[in-house]
N, C-alpha and C positions, 0 to 999 in steps of 0.2 A: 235258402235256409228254410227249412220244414220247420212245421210247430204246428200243432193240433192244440184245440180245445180240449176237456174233457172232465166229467165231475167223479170223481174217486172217493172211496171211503178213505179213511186217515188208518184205518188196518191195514191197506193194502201198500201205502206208504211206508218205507224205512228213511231213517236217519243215515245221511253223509255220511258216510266215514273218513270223507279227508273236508272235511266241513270245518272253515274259520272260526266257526265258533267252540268249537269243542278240539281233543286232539284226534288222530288219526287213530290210535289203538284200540279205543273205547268201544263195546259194542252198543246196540239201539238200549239197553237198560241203562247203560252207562252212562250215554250220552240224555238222555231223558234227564235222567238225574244231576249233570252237568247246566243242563239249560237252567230247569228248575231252580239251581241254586246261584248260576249267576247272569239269566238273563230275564230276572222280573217276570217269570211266568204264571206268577200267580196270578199279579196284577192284569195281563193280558186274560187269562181266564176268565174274571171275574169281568172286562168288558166284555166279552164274546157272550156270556151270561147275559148281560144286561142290555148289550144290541147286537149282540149277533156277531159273524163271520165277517170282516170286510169286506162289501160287494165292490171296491175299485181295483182289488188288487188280488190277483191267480199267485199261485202255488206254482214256482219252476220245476217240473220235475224233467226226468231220465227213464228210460227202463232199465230193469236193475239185470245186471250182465249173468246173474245166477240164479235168478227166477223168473219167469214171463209172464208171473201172475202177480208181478212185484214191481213198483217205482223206487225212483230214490228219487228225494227232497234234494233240491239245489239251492231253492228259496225261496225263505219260509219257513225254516225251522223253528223260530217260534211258535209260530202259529202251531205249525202241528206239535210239538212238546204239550200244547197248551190245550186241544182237543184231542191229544190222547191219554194227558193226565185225566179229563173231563169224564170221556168214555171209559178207561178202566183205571183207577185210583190206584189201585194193587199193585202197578208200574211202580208204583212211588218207590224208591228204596227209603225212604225216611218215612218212620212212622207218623209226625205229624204234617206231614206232605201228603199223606194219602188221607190223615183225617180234612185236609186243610178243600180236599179237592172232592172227597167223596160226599161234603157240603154242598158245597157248588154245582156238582153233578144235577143232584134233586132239582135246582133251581133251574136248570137247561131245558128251552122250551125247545132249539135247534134240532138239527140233526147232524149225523157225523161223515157226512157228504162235501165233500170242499170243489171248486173248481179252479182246476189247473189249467196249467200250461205245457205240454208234451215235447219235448225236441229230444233227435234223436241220441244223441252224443253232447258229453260236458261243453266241447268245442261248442257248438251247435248254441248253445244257451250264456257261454262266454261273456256278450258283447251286450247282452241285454241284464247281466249280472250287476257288472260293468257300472251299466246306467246307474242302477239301484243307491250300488253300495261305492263305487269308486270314488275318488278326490276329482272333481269337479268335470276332469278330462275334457278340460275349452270348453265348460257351459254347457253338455249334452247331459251332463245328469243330471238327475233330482236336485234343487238348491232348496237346501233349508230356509225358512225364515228366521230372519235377525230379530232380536225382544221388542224391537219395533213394531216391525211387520204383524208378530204373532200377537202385537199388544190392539194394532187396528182391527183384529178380526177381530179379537174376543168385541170390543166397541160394536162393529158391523154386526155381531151375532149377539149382541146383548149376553155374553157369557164374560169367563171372569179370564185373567190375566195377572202374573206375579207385579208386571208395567204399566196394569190400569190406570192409576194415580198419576204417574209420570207421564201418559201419553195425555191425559185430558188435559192437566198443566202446558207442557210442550203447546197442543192443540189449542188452547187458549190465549196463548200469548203469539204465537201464530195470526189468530182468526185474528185479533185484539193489535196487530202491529208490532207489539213488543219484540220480536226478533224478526228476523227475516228467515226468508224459505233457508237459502243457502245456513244459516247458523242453526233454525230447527234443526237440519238434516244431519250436521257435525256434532251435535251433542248427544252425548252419549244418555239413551233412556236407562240403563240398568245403576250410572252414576246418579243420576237423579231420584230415582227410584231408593236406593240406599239413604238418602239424606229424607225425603218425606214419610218414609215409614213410621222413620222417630216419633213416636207423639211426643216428646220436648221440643222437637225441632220446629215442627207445625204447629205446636200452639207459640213457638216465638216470633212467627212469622203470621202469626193469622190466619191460617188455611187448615180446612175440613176437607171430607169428600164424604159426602152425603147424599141421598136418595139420585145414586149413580152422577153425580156431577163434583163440581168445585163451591164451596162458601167459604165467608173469611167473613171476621168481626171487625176489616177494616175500609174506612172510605176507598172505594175504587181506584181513585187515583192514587192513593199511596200504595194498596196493595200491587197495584202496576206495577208501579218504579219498582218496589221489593219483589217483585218475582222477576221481572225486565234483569235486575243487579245478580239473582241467586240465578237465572237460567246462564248468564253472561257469563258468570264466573265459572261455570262447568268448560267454556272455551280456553281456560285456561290453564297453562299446567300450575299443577298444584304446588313448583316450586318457588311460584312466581304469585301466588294466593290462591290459587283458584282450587277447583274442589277436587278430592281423590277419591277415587273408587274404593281405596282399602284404607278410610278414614274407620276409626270407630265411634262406638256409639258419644263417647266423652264428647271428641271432636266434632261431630256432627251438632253434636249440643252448644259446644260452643262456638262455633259458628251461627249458629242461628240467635245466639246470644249478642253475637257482633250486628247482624242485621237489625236485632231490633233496638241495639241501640243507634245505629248509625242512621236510622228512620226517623228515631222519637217514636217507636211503635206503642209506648205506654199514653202516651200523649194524644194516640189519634183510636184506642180500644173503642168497642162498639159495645153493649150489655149484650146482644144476639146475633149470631152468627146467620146470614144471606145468600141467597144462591148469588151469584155471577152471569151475567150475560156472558151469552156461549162464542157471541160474535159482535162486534161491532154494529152490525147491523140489529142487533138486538135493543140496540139502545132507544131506537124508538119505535119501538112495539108495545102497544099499551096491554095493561093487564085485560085480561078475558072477563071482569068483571066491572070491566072500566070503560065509561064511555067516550067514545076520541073525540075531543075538544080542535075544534079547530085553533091552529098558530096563529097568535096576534102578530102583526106583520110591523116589525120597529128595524131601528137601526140596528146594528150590529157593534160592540165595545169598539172603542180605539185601542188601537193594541198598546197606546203609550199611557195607557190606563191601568195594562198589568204589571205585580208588583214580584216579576220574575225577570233576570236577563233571557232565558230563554223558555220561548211558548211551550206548556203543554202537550200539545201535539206535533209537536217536533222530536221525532226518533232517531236515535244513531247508537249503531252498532260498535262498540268500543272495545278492543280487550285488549288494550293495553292499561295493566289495572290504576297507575295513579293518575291517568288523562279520564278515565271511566269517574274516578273517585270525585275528581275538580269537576264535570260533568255536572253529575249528582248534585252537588253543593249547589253549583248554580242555578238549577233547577229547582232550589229549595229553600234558597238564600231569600232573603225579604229585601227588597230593593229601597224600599224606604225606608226600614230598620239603619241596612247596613249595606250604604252606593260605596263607602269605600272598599271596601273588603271585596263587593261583588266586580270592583273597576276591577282590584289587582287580580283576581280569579279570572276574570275572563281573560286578560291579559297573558296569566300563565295557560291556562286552558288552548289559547291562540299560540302562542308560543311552542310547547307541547308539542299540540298537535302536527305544526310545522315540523317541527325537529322528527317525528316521530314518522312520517311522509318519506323528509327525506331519508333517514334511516332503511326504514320500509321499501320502499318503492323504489329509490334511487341508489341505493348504498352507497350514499355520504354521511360520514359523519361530523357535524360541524362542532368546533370549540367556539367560536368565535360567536357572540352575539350580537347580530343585523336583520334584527327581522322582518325590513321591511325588504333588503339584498333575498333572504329564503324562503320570502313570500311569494315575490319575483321570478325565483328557482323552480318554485311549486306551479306557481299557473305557467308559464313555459311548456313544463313536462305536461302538466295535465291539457294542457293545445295541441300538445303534440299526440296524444293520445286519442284526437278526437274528438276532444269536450268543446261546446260553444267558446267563441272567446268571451262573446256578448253575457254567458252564464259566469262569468271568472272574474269579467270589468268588476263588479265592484269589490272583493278583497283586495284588488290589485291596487285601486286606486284610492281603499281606507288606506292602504299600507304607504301608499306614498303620497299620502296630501292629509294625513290626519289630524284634526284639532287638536290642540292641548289638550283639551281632559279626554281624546280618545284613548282608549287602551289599548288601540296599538300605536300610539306614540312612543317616539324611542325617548323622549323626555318625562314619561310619567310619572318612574319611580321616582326624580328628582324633585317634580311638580309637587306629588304627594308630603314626602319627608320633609318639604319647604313652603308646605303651606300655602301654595302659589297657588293652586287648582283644588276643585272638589268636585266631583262628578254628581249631574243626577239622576235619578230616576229615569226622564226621559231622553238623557245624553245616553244613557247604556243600553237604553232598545231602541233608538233611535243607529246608533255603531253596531249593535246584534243582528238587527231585519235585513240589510242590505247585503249582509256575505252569509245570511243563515244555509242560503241553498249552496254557494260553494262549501262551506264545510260539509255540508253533506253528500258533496263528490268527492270530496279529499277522504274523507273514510271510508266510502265506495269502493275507491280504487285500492284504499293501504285491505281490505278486507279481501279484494279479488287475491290480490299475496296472500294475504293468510291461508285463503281457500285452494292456492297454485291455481288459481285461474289467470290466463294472458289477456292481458286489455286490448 
């Protein structure tokens, strides 16, 4: 296959005449005028002004079968529409088309020299057409970038993006834990991006985007959970709660109105809005005007100290929305306040979750309530799967030897309603710490389903 170099003036170039973009009938005035009005060649004009001719990318042409002082354009007719509107304005057949261009002309520091690409016949330039402009044909052509992709360049380049907001968000709950690689990569940024634009939405939520980053007017930890809940619920369909791309601006609003109450976000406001660490690792980086004090070297809390059934830095991926919801609470619940309420939540939470496995994972579905029989069910499957036994022994054997005021006791709710038992504080983290890690393989794996990954 021949193909020569070569730098041509854009005079000596004609227009396709069986060229996709225009009809076949049209002649070079016609089709000029065609581009002009429906393939944005002003807008190319006016960059070619501003930086010039694309030096990565040649002009396909032909020699033209009726002059041999003549090419013809295969591709690239833009471009040349767009530097022969440049060079002679007059082309224009609309009068403010030629005023629009004979502007822009003055402004052209270029010249009207292009470098092509030569072959000898259409055939000949086919396969490289192809690449360009084709439907993907097995991955040999150009692949666009997705508003992701285009959102991390503008980020790398310090330039702007419609998905800036949404990817630093994404990118911070990332860096920060709050979702995992696998759910960043499935949520969709252009849905995201739709709900943070709202300034109602982000101020009921507590988040800015300011001198290029993220701030929020609320404690760290809560703005967590609240972005951990509102990234989470993009995983799900919208018929099911979760967020929709073609919500409007009402719904966007009140949704953000559900977050901040489901928070108490009035309850934890800040008078000044903060940058955010970009990364976990940022958390102990002292200011630049601060001097680093050395650690005083102490014990560490007893965790039967904190006044949560589950720690802080215990993450799980959840979208199945009322197991996500009982989550939450727990995590929020005051244990001294309220051990009953936080016994029976964990207990459902436990429960749930089982049911929700085996659904998931196993496709059973059970009527019957034995939780300690489908707890049994669950680490089975999950041995079989590979998982340590030695990581699974302990749900296994809260489920079958547990205390009266455990909540996974198949006697609780009777305990409770009879006054027999009262849970406390330290019986509910004391039942939490020893199966916290299996539950975080049991959502591991109902997740690997979510995603069609095989375990």
């Amino acid at each position: 296959m021949a193909n020569d170099r070569k730098t041509i003036s854009v005079k000596h170039i004609l227009f396709d005449d069986i060229n996709p973009r225009h009809d076949p009938s049209e002649g070079q005035k016609e089709a000029l005028q065609k581009l002009i009005k429906d393939e944005d060649i002003r807008q190319l004009a006016a960059d070619i002004v501003n930086h010039g001719i694309n030096p990565t990318e040649s002009l396909i042409i032909m020699p033209s079968p009726n002059d041999d002082k003549k090419y013809i354009v295969l591709e690239g007719n833009r471009r040349l529409a767009a530097l022969k509107a440049l060079q002679k304005p007059t082309l224009c057949a609309i009068k403010s088309d030629e005023t629009y261009f004979s502007k822009l002309s003055k402004k052209y520091k270029g010249d009207y020299n292009i470098t092509c690409t030569l072959f000898n016949s259409r055939e000949e330039a086919h396969h490289w057409i192809l690449i360009k402009h084709g439907n993907n044909q097995g991955g040999a052509t150009t692949k666009r970038w997705d508003p992701t992709q285009n959102a991390r360049y503008a980020e790398n380049t310090n330039t702007k993006s419609p998905n800036d907001r949404a990817y630093k968000l994404l990118k911070y709950a990332l860096d920060n834990e709050l979702i995992s690689k696998e759910n960043h990569d499935n949520i969709k940024i252009t849905t995201i991006t739709r709900y943070i634009s709202n300034p109602s939405f982000r101020k009921s939520i507590g988040v800015d985007f300011r001198k290029n980053w993220i701030q929020s007017n609320l404690p760290r930890d809560i703005f967590n959970e609240v972005v951990q809940r509102f990234l989470l619920d993009g995983l799900i369909d919208s018929k099911n709660g979760g967020l929709s791309s073609r919500i409007d601006a009402t719904g966007r609003e009140n949704y953000g109105h559900k977050l901040l109450s489901d928070f108490n976000l009035h309850e934890h406001r800040q008078k000044h809005y903060g940058d955010l660490p970009k990364s976990t690792n940022n958390e102990s980086e002292p200011d630049s005007n601060e001097k680093i004090k050395p650690k005083s070297k102490r014990d560490n809390n007893s965790p039967n100290k904190r006044n949560r059934v589950i720690p802080n830095d215990f993450k799980l991926q959840i979208n199945k929305p009322k197991i996500k919801r009982i989550y939450d609470e727990l995590k929020k619940l005051d244990l001294k306040t309220y051990p009953n309420a936080a016994a029976l939540l964990f207990r459902g939470f436990i429960e749930l979750s089982i049911h929700h496995y085996l659904e998931k994972v196993m496709g059973q579905h059970q009527q019957q309530r034995d939780l300690h029989k489908h707890i049994n069910k669950v680490v089975e499957n999950l041995i079989s799967k590979g998982i340590p036994e030695k990581r699974l022994n302990p749900l296994k054997a809260a489920a079958n030897t547990p205390t009266p005021s455990s909540p996974l006791s198949a006697n609780l709710m009777n305990n409770y309603v009879h006054g027999t038992v009262e849970p406390s504080p330290t019986d509910l983290i004391l039942a939490w710490d020893p199966i916290q890690d299996s539950i975080g393989i049991l959502f591991d794996e109902i997740n690997k389903m979510n995603s069609g990954q095989k375990s």
